[in-house]
C-alpha positions as CSV (number, residue, x, y, z in Angstrom):
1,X,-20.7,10.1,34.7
2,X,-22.8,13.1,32.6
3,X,-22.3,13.7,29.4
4,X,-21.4,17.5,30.5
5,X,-18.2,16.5,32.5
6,X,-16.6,15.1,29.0
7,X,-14.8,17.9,27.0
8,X,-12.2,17.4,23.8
9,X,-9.7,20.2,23.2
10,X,-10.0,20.5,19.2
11,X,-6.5,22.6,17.5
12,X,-7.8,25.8,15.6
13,X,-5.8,24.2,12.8
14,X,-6.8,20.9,12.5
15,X,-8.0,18.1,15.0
16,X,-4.7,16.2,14.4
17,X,-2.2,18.8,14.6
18,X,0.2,19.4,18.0
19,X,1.9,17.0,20.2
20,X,1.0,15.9,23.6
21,X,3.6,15.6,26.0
22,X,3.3,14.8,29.6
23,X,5.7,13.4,32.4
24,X,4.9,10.2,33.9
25,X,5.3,6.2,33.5
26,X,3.6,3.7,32.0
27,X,4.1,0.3,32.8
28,X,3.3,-1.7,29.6
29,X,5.6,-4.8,29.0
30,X,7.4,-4.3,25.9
31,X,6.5,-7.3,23.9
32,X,7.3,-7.9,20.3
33,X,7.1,-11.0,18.7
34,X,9.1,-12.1,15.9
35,X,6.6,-13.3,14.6
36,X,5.3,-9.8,12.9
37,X,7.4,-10.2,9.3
38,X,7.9,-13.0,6.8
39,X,11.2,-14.6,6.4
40,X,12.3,-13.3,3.2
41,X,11.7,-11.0,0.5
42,X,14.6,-12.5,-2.3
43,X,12.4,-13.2,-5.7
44,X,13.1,-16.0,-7.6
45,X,14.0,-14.4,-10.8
46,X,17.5,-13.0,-8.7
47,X,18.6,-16.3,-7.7
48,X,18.3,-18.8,-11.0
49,X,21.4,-19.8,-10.9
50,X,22.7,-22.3,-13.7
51,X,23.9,-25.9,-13.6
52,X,27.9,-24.8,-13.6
53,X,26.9,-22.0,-10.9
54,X,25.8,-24.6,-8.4
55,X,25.3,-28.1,-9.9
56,X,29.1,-29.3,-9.3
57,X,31.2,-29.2,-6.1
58,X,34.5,-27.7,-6.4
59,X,36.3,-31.2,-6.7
60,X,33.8,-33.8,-7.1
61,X,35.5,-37.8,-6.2
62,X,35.6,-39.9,-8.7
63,X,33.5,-43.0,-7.9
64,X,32.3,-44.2,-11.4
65,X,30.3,-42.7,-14.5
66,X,27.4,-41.5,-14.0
67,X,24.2,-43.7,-14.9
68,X,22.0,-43.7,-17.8
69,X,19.1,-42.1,-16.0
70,X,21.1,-39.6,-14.3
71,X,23.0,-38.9,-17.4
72,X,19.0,-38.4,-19.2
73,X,18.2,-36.3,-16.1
74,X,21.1,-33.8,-16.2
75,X,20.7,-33.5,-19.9
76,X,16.7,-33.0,-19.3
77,X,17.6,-30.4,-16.7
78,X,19.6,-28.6,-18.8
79,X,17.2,-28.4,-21.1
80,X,14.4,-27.4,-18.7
81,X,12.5,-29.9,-18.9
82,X,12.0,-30.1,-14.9
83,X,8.9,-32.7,-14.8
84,X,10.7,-35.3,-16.9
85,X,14.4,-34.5,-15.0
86,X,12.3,-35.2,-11.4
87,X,11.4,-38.3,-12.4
88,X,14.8,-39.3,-13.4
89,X,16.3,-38.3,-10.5
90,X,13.8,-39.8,-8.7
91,X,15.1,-42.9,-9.9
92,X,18.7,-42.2,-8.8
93,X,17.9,-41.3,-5.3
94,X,15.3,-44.2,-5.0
95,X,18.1,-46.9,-5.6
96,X,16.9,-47.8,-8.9
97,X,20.2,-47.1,-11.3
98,X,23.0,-48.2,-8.9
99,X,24.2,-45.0,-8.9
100,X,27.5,-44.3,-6.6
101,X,26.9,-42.4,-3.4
102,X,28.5,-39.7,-5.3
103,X,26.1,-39.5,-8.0
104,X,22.8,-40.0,-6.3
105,X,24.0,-36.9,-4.2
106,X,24.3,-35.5,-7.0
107,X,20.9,-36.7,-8.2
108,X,20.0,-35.5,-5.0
109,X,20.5,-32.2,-5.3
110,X,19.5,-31.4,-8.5
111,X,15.9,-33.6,-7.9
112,X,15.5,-30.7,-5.4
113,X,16.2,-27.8,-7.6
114,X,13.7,-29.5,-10.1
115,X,11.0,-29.6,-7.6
116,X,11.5,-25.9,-7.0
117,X,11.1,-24.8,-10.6
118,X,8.1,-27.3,-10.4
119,X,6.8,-24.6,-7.6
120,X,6.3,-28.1,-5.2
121,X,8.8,-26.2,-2.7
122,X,7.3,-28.3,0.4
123,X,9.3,-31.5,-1.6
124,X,12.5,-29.2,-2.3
125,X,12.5,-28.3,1.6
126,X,12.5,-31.8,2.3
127,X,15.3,-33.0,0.2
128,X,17.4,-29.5,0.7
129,X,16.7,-30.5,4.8
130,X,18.1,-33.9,4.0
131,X,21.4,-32.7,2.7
132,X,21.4,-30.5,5.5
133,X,21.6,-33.0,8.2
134,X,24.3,-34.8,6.7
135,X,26.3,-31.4,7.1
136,X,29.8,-31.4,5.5
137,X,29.4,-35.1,4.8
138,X,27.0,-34.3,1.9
139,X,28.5,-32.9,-1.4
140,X,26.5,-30.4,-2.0
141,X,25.8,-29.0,1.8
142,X,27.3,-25.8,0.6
143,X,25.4,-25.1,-2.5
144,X,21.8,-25.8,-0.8
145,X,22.6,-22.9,1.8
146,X,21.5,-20.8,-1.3
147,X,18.3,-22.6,-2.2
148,X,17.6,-22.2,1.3
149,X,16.9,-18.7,1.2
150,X,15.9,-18.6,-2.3
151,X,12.8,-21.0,-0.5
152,X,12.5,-18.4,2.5
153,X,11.0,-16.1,-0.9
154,X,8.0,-19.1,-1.8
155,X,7.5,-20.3,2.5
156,X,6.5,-18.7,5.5
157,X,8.0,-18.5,8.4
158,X,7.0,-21.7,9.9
159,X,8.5,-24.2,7.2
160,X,11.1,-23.5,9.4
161,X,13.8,-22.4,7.0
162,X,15.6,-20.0,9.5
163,X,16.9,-22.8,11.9
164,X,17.6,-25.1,8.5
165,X,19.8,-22.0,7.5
166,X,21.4,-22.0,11.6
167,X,23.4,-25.7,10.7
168,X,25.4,-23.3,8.6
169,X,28.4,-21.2,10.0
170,X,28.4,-17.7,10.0
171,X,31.6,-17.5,8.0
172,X,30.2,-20.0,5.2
173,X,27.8,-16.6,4.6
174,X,30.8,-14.5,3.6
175,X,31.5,-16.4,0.1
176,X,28.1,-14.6,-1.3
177,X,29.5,-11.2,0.4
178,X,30.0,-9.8,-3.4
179,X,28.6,-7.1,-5.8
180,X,26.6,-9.6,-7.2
181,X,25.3,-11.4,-4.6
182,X,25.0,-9.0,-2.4
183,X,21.3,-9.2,-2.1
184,X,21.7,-13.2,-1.3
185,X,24.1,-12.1,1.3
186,X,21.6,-9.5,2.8
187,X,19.3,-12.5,3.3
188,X,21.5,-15.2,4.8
189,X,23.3,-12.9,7.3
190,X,19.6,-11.6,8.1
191,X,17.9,-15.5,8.5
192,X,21.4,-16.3,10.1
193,X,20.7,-13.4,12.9
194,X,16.7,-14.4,13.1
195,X,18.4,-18.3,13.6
196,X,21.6,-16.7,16.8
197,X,18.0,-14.5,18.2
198,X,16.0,-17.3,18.2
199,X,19.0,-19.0,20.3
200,X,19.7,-16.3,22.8
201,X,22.4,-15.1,21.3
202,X,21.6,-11.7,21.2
203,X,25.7,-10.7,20.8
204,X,25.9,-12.3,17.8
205,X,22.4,-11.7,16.2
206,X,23.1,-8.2,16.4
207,X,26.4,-8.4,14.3
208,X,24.5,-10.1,12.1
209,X,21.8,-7.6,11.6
210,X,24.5,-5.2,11.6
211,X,25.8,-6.7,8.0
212,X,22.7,-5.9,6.4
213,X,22.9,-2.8,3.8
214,X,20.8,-0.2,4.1
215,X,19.9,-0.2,0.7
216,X,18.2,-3.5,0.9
217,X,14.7,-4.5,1.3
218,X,15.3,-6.4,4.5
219,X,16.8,-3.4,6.2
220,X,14.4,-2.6,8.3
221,X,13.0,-5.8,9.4
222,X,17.0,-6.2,10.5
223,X,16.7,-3.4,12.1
224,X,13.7,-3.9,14.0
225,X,15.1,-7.5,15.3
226,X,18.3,-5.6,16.2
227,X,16.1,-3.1,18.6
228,X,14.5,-6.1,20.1
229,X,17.8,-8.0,20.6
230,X,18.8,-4.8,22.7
231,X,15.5,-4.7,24.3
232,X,16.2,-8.2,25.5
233,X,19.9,-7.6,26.7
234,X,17.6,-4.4,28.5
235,X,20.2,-1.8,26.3
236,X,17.2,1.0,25.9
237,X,19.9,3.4,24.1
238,X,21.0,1.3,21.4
239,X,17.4,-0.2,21.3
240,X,16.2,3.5,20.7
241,X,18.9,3.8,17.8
242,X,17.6,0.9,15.8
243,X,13.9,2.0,15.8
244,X,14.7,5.7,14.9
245,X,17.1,4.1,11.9
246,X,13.9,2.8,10.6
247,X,11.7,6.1,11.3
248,X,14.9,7.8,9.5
249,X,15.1,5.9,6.8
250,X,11.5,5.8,5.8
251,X,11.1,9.0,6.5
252,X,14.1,10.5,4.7
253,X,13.4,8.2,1.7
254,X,16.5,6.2,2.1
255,X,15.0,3.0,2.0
256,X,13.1,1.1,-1.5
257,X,11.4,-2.0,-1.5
258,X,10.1,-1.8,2.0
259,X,7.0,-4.0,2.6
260,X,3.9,-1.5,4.0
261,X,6.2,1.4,4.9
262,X,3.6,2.8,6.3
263,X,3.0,0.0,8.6
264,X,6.7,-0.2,9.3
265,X,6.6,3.2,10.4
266,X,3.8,2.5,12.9
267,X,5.4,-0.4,14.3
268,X,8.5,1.4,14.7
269,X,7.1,4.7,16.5
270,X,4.9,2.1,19.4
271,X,8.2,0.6,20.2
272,X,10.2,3.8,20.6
273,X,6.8,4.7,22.8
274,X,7.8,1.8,25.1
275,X,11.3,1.7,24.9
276,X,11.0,5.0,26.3
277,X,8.1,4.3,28.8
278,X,10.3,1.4,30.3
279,X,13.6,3.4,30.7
280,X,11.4,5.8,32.4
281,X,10.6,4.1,35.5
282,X,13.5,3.4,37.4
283,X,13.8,1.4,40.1
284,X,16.9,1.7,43.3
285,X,18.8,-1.9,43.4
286,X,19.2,-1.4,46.8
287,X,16.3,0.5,48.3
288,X,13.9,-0.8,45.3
289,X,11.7,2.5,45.4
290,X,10.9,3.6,41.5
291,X,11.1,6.8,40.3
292,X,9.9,8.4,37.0
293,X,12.1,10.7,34.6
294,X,9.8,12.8,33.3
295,X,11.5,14.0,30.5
296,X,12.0,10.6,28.9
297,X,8.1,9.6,29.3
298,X,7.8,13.0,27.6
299,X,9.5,11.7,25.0
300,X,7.7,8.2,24.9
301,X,3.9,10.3,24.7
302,X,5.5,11.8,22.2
303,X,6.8,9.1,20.4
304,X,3.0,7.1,21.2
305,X,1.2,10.8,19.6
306,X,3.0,9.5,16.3
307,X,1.4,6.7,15.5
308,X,-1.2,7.5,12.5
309,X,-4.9,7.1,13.5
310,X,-5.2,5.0,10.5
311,X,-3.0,2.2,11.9
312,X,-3.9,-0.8,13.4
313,X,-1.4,0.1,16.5
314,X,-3.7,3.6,17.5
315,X,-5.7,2.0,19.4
316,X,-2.8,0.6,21.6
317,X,-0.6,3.6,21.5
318,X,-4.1,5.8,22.7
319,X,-4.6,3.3,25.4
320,X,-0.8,2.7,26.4
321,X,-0.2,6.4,26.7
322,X,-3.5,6.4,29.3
323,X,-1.4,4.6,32.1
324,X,1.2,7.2,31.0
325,X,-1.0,9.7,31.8
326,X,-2.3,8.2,34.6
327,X,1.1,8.1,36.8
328,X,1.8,11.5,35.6
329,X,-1.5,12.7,37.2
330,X,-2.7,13.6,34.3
331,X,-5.9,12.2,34.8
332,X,-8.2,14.1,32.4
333,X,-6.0,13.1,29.3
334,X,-5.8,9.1,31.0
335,X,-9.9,9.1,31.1
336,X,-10.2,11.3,27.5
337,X,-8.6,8.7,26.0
338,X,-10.5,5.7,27.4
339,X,-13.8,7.8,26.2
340,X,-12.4,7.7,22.7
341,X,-11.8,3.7,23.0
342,X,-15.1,3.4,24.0
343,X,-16.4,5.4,21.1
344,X,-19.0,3.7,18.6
345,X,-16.5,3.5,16.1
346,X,-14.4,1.4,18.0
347,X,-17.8,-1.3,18.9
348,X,-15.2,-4.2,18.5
349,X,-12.2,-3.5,20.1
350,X,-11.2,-4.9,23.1
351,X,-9.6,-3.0,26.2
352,X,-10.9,-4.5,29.5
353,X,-8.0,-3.1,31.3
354,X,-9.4,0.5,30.1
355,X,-12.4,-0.1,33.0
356,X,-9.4,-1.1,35.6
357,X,-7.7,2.3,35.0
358,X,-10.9,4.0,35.1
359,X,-11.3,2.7,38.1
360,X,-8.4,3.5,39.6
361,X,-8.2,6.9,38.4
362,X,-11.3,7.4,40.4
363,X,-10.3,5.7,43.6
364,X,-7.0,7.7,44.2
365,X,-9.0,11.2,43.6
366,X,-11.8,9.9,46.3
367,X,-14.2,9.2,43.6
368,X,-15.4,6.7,45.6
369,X,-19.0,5.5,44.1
370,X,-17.6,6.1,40.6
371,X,-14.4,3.3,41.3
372,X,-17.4,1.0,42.9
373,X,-19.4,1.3,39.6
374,X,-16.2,1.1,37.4
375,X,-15.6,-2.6,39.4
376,X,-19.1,-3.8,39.1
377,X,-19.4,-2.6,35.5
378,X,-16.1,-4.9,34.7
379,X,-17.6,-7.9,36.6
380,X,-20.8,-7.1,34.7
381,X,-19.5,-7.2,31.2
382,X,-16.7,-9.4,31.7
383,X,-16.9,-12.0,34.0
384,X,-20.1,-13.8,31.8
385,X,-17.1,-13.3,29.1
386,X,-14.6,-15.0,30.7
387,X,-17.2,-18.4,31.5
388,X,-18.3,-18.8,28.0
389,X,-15.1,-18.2,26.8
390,X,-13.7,-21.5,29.2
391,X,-17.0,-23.3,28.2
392,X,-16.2,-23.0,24.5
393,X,-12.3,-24.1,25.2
394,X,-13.5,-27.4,27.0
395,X,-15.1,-28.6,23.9
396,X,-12.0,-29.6,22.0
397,X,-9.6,-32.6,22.7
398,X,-6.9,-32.2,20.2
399,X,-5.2,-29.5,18.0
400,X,-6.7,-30.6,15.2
401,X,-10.0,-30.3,16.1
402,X,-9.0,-26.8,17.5
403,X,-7.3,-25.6,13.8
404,X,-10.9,-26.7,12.4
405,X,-12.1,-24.1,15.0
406,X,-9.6,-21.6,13.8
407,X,-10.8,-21.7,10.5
408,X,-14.2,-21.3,11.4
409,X,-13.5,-18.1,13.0
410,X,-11.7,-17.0,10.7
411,X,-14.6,-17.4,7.9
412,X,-17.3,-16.2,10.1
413,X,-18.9,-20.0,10.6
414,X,-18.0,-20.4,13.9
415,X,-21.0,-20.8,16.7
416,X,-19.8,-18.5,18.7
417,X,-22.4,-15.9,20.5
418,X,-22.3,-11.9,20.0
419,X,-20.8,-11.4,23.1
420,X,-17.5,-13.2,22.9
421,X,-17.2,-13.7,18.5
422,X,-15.4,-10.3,18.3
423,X,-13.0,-11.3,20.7
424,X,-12.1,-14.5,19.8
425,X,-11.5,-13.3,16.7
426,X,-9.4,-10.4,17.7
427,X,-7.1,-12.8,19.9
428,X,-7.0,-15.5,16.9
429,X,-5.8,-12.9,14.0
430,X,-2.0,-11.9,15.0
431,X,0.3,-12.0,12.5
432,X,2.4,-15.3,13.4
433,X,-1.0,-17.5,13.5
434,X,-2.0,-16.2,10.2
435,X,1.6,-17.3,9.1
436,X,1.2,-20.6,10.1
437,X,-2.7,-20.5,8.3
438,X,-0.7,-19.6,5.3
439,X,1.7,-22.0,5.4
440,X,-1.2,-24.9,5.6
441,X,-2.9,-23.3,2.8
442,X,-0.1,-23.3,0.7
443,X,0.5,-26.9,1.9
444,X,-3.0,-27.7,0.6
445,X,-2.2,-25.7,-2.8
446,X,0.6,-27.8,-4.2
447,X,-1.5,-31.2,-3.0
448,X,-4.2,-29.8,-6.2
449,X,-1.7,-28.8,-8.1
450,X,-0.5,-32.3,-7.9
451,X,-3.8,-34.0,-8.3
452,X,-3.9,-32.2,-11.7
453,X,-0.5,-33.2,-12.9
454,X,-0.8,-35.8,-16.0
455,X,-1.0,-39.7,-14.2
456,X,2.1,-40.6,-14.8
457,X,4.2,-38.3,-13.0
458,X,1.2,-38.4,-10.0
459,X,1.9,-41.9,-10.1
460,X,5.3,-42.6,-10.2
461,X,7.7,-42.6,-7.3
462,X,7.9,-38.9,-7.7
463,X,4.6,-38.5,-7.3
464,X,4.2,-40.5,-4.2
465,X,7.2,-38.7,-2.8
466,X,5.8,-35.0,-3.2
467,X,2.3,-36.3,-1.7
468,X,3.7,-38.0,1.1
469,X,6.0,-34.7,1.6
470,X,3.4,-32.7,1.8
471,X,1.2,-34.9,4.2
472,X,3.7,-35.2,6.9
473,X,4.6,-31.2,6.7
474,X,0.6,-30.7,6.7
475,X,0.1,-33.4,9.4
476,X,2.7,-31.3,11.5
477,X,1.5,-27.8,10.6
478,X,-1.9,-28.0,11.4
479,X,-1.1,-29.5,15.0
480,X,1.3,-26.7,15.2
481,X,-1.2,-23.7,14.3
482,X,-3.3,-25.7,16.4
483,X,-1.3,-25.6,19.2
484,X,-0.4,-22.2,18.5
485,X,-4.0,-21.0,18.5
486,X,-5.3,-22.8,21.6
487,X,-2.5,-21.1,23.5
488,X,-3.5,-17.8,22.5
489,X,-7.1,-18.5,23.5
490,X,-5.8,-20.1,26.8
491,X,-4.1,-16.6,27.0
492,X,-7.1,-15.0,26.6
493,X,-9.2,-16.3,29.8
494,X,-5.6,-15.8,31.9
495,X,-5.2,-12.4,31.1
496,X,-9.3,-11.7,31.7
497,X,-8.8,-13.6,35.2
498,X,-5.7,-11.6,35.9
499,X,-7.4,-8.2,35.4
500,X,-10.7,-9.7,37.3
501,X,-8.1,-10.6,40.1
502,X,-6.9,-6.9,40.0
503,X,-10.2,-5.3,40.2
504,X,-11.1,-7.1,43.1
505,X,-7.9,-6.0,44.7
506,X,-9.3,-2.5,43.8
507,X,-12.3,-3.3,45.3
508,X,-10.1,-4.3,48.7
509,X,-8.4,-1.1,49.0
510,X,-11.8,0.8,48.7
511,X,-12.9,-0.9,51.4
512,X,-9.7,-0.4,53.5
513,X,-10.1,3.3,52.6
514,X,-13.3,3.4,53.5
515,X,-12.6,2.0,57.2
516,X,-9.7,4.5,57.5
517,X,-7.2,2.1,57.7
518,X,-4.8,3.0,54.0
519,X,-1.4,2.0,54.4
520,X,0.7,5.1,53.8
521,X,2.1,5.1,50.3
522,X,-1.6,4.9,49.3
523,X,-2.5,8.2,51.5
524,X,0.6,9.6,50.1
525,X,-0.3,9.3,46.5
526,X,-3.9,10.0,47.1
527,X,-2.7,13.4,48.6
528,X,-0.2,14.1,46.3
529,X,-2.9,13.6,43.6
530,X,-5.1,16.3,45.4
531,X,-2.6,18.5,45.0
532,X,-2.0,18.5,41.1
533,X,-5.2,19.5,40.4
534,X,-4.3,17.6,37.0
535,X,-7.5,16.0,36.6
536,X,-8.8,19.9,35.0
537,X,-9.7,20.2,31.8
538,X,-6.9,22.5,30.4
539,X,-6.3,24.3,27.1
540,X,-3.9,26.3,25.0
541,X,-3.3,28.8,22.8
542,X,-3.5,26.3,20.3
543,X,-6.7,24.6,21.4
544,X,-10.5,25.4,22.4
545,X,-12.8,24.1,24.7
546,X,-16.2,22.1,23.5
547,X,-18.7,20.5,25.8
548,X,-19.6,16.7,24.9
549,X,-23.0,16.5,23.8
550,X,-22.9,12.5,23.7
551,X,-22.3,12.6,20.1
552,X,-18.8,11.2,18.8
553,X,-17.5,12.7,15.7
554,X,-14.4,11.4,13.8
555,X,-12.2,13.9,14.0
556,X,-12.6,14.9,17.4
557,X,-11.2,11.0,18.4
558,X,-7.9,10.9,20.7
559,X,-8.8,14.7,21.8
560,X,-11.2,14.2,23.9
561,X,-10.6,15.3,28.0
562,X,-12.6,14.1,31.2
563,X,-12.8,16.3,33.9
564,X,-11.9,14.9,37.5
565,X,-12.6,16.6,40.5
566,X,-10.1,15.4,43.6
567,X,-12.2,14.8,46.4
568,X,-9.9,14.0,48.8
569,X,-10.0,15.7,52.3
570,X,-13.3,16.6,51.2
């Protein structure tokens, strides 16, 4: 395709200003993983709570005076002196003062609190997690649900606090529903509505999310679970509610504290864009012909025109609304935008899909060599992609070997050729595998900060304790990040085959059009597309007309229009 048959419509005002809005569908599965936000944001300066605040149990049984070395530990507590306390309570919980069972609960508890001032939170996880499983049969099962979430603050996601939080009932939450701990409350009924989402119980995660103020700093990422709860029970109206609430909020200044606003915002205008995109296309229960309302695509190009070039969700809100475009006929805006994808500046993205609705675009306006070049220009670029990227997969066994891998990647060391590196990187750097990268860096953080303690607290029973803690959550977390990662690769080649698999089917129809043999709701829409006359280059008032010269400029990104001449009947 010439240079000459590429034009951008550039605003007289500025290249950003006005709003395109079209009629149309796009069909873009609305996926959002939970996986985009950290746990908690509760510091640990608002939750240090003191040894009459959550050291005793409302009616603790009387099963003997307490030992020496647990009287020596409380007393060391008290007095803050956390590394010497530890290894007293140690002692109580490893058997060695003949404690009663009350006690060494007891001992239990506060060995764990100890460990979190000592900032080894791994250890505290694993003792609070001990008292969890014994439930209600545990003393102090109450007063860890507090710790629990002061933990979520210190430990990503994938410590795994939220479903150690679920073994608590919802009403248990309502104790800290007070004006002074009403920011220990935001948390809980938050972690408690991430714990009833995770379960499929959308009802009831809702509610939760509902609880959360709108003054706190976890409002919005409540708010965005709450939209994707509705998304899931397929409720677009109430869906739509919870992402504007954060747009609102933001926007009105009625939020503080918010992690990235910017980013939030971002986040929260794309999944309007396919909230509304999916409650566009409609489809008959009983005859199962779709339909598009155009009015509420309008809204989701809209909605998709919001996103800010700066964020990192442009680039799939400019390609998302192209399939918009697309099924709205408006083929000169589908094709601008694929030309700004492919724009120097964007050398490393990744949009193999862009060449399949190229392709496409060309095929039902009877471009006929220009769909047969799009196809062998995907195979051509993508299919020696697709077998290095399956060579590369067979050489690992385990997970472990494939975290080692990850980590290579992610510091550039990785053998990887040019032609896949920028890829595989790309697929391996969403936000829940970096979490769980986090969480075994943090894993290997306390293990030096242990192997610098003074000897005799890294070798006493303590000691072994936190190192053996920290092995078996380290052992676990790099098989899970693993895991985690070799899936997403795994997804890579499937969704590369599934796309080869579809041009090839584009390929098919070509040559069924080309015998004459179409079936009819292909002619139809092929006709229908010769009537639009949509694939023109048209301007506004608002907007002028520039030729493409084959130089991009910056500013004239996501403006940029492609004449296409129907040639059907032709």
């Amino acid at each position: 395709m010439s240079p000459k048959h590429l034009w951008m419509t550039v605003p007289f005002s500025s290249p950003r200003a006005g709003r395109v809005a079209a009629a149309g569908l796009l069909a873009v599965a609305v996926v959002m993983s939970s996986a985009l936000f950290a746990p908690g944001t509760l510091r640990a300066q608002d939750m240090d709570f003191s040894i009459d605040e959550t050291g005793q149990p409302p009616a603790p049984p009387a099963e003997g005076p307490p030992s020496e070395a647990l009287a020596n530990a409380l007393r060391l507590y008290q007095q803050e002196n956390y590394p010497a306390a530890a290894v007293q309570f140690q002692r109580v919980v490893g058997g060695e003062s003949q404690d009663a069972p009350a006690n060494v609960q007891k001992a239990q508890f506060f060995l764990g609190k100890c460990l979190y001032h000592l900032h080894y939170y791994q250890s505290a996880l694993a003792l609070f997690d001990e008292i969890g499983q014994r439930g209600e049969g545990h003393l102090y099962f109450a007063q860890t649900l507090q710790w629990l979430a002061q933990l979520a603050s210190q430990l990503p996601e994938p410590a795994g606090i939220i479903e150690k939080v679920g073994r608590y009932g919802v009403d248990q939450l309502d104790q800290f529903n007070t004006a002074e701990t009403s920011e220990l409350y935001n948390q809980l009924v938050y972690m408690m509505g991430r714990y009833k989402y995770g379960q499929g119980e959308f009802e009831q995660a809702i509610d939760l999310f509902g609880r959360v103020e709108t003054g706190s700093n976890i409002y919005v990422k409540a708010k965005f679970f709450e939209g994707i709860a509705y998304i899931r029970m397929r409720r677009a109206r109430p869906a739509i509610a919870a992402f504007r609430a954060i747009v609102d909020g933001i926007e009105g200044g009625d939020i503080s504290g918010v992690d990235d606003e910017a980013r939030m915002e971002n986040l929260a205008w794309i999944s309007l864009a396919r909230v509304y995109y999916t409650a566009a296309n409609r489809t008959d229960s009983d005859t199962g012909e779709r339909s598009i309302d155009g009015r509420i695509l309008g809204q989701a190009v809209e909605a998709w025109a919001q996103v800010d070039q700066g964020s990192e969700y442009w680039l799939d809100g400019l390609f998302e609304s192209s399939w918009a475009f697309f099924l709205a006929d408006e083929y000169s805006r589908a094709l601008g935008n694929i030309h700004t994808l492919f724009s120097p500046y964007f050398a490393d993205s990744y949009y193999p899909e862009a060449l399949v609705l190229k392709g496409v675009t060309f095929f039902v306006n009877c471009q006929i060599d220009n769909a047969l070049a799009m196809v062998g220009q995907f195979h051509e670029r993508y299919d020696p992609v697709r077998t290095e990227l399956e060579q590369v997969l067979g050489g690992f066994d385990d997970n472990t070997q494939f975290f080692e891998f990850l980590k290579r990647v992610r510091s550039g060391e990785a053998n990887l050729s040019p032609q896949i590196r920028g890829i595989v990187a790309t697929a391996l750097s969403d936000r829940t595998l970096l979490r769980n990268v986090e969480y075994v860096s943090l894993l290997d953080a306390e293990e030096a900060r242990l192997a610098q303690d003074p000897a005799e607290f890294r070798n006493s029973a303590l000691g072994a304790r936190i190192l053996q803690d920290i092995a078996v959550a380290k052992s676990f977390a790099i098989d899970q990040t693993g895991d985690l990662a070799r899936g997403r690769y795994t997804r890579l080649i499937q969704e590369l085959q599934d796309l080869s698999n579809q041009v090839d089917t584009l390929e098919l129809e070509i040559a069924t059009y080309q015998r004459g043999t179409l079936d009819q709701e292909t002619q139809n829409q092929m006709t229908a597309a010769s009537r639009t006359g949509r694939g023109d280059v048209q301007v506004d008032e608002e907007h002028q007309l520039w030729p493409f010269n084959g130089e991009y400029w910056r500013d004239e990104l996501g403006f940029y229009r492609q004449q296409v001449t129907n040639q059907c009947g032709r």
